[in-house]
C-alpha positions in Angstrom: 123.6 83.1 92.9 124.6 85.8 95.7 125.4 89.3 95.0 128.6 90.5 94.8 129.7 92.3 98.4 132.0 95.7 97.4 134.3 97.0 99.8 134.3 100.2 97.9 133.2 102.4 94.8 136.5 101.4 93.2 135.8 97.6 93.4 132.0 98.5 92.2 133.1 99.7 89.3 136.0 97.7 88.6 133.4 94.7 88.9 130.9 96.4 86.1 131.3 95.5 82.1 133.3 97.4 79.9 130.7 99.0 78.1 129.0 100.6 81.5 132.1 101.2 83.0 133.0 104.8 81.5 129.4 105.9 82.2 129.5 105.4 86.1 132.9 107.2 85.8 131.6 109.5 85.1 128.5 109.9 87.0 130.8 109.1 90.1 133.0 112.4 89.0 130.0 114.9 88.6 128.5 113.5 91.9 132.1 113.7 93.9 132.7 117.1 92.2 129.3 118.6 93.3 129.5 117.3 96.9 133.1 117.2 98.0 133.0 116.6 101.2 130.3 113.5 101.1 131.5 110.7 102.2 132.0 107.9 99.3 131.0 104.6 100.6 129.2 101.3 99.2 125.3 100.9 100.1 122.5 98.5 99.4 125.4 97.2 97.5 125.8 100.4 95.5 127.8 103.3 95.1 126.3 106.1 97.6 127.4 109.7 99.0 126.9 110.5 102.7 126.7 114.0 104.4 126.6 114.1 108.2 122.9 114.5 107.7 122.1 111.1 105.5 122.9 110.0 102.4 121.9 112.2 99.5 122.9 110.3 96.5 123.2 106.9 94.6 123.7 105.6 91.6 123.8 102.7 90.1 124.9 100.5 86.4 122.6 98.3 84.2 123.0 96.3 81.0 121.3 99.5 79.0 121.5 102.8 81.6 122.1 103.6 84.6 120.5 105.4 87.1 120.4 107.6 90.1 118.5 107.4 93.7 116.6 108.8 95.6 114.4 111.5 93.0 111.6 112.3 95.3 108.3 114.9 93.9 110.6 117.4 94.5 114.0 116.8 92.6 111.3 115.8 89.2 109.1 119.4 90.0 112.4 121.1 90.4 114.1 119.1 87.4 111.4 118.3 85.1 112.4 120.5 81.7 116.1 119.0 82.2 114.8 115.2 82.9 112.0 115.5 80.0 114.6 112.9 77.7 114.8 110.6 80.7 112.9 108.0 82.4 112.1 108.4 85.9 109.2 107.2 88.1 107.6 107.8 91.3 109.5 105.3 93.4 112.7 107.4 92.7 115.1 106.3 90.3 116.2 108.5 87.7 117.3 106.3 84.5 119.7 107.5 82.0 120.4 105.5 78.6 124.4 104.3 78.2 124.0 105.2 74.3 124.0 109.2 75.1 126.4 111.5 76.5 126.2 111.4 80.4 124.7 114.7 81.5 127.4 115.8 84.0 126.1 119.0 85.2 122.6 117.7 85.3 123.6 114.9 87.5 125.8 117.2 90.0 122.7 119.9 90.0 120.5 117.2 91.4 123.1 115.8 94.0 123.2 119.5 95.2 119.8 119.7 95.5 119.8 116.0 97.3 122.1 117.7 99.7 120.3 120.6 100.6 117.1 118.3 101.0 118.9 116.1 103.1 120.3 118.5 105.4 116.6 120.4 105.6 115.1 117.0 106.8 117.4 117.4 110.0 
C-alpha cells in the first residue's frame, strides 16, 4: 500500500489517529513558537521547518511516540541531562513516549539549537 502524499502539516496531522493527534500538536506549537520565521512545509512525507539555510527540524507520529529529526552528537552532548528519560540513537531520531506529557520547552530548546547548527553549516 502507498504512502499517503500531504500537501501540508495540517493534512499530516489531520490524517494521524486520535490518540497521537494532540501530541504532534503540540510538538508542532513548541517547534513553530521557537522558530517563527521557518518555513512549515511537508518533507520525506513529514512535517519539517525550513530556514533559508536548510531545514533544521522534523518530527514525526507513531502508534506509541513520536519523534524528532535530525539529533546529531551534538544536540545529545548538548541535551543529554534533559533527554536522559528518552530514547534516542545515533542515526538521529529523538523518540518521545505518547503516555507522558510532551516536553514543550525541551523540544523548542533543541529546534533552536537545530537552527543555529544549521545556519553555522553555511
Amino acid at each position: 500500500m502507498a504512502r499517503p502524499k500531504f500537501a501540508n502539516v495540517d493534512d499530516y496531522l489531520a490524517a494521524q489517529p486520535d490518540a497521537v493527534r494532540p501530541s504532534l500538536e503540540k510538538v508542532r506549537a513548541a517547534i513553530r513558537k521557537a522558530l517563527p520565521k521557518a518555513e512549515e512545509c511537508i518533507s520525506y512525507q513529514i512535517p519539517a521547518y525550513k530556514l533559508p539555510a536548510g531545514c533544521a527540524i522534523y518530527f514525526a507520529g507513531f502508534q506509541h511516540h513520536y519523534s524528532i529529526f535530525p539529533a546529531g552528537p551534538r544536540v545529545i552532548a548538548a541535551f543529554k541531562e534533559e533527554l536522559s528519560p528518552y530514547e534516542f540513537n545515533n542515526k538521529g531520531t529523538i523518540r518521545f513516549p505518547l503516555s507522558g506529557r510532551v516536553p514543550v520547552g525541551l523540544i523548542g530548546r533543541i529546534a533552536k539549537f537545530r537552527a543555529q547548527e544549521v545556519a553555522a553549516s553555511k
